[in-house]
C-alpha positions in Angstrom: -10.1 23.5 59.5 -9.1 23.8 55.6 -6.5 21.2 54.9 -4.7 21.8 51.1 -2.9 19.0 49.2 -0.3 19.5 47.1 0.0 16.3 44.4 3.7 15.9 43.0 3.1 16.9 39.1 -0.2 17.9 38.8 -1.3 21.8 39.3 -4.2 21.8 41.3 -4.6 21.2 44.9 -7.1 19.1 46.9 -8.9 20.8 49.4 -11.2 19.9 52.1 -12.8 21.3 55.4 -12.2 18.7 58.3 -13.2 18.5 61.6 -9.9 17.3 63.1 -7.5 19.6 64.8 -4.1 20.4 63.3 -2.1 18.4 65.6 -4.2 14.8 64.5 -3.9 15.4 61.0 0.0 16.3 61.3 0.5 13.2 63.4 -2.1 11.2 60.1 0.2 13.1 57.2 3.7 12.6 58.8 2.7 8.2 59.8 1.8 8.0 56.3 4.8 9.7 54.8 7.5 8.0 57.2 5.6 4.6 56.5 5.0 4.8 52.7 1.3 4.3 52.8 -1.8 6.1 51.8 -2.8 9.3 53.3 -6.6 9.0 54.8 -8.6 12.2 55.6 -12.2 12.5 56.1 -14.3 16.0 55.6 -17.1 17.5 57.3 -19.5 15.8 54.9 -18.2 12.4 55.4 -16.6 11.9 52.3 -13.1 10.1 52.4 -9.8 11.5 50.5 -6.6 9.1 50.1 -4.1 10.0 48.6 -1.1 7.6 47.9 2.1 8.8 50.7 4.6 8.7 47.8 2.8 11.5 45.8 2.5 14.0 48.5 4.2 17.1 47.5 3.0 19.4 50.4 0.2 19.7 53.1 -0.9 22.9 53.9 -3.0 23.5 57.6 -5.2 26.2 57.6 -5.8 28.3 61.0 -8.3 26.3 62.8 -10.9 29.2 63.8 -14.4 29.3 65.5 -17.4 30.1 62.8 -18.6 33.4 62.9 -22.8 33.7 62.3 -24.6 37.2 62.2 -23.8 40.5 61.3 -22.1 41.6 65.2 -19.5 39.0 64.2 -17.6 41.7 61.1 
């Protein structure tokens, strides 16, 4: 699933392919927020993205959907 990061004052985005469902990283992004720490994400590669709680403009979850391989798939 892509996940997008807004940061509060800067005009790019962070964005990352993770392996959690929507529902896991709502629950991550809305304990960080209500408790004022850093948000922790981890991608498909196994690299780790934190982002301080108080800086979080917006997180955007993309439409968790099954990979499609081959040409039959269009």
């Amino acid at each position: 699933m892509e996940i997008k990061i807004g940061i509060q004052n800067i005009g790019r985005e962070i964005v990352l392919d993770s392996a959690k469902d929507a529902d896991e990283v709502a629950a991550l992004v809305s304990e960080a927020i209500s408790g004022g720490k850093e948000l922790r994400l981890e991608d498909e590669k196994g690299r780790q993205v934190i982002v301080p709680a108080s800086v979080i403009g917006y997180v955007e979850l993309g439409a968790q959907e099954q990979r499609r391989v081959g040409f039959g798939a269009l």
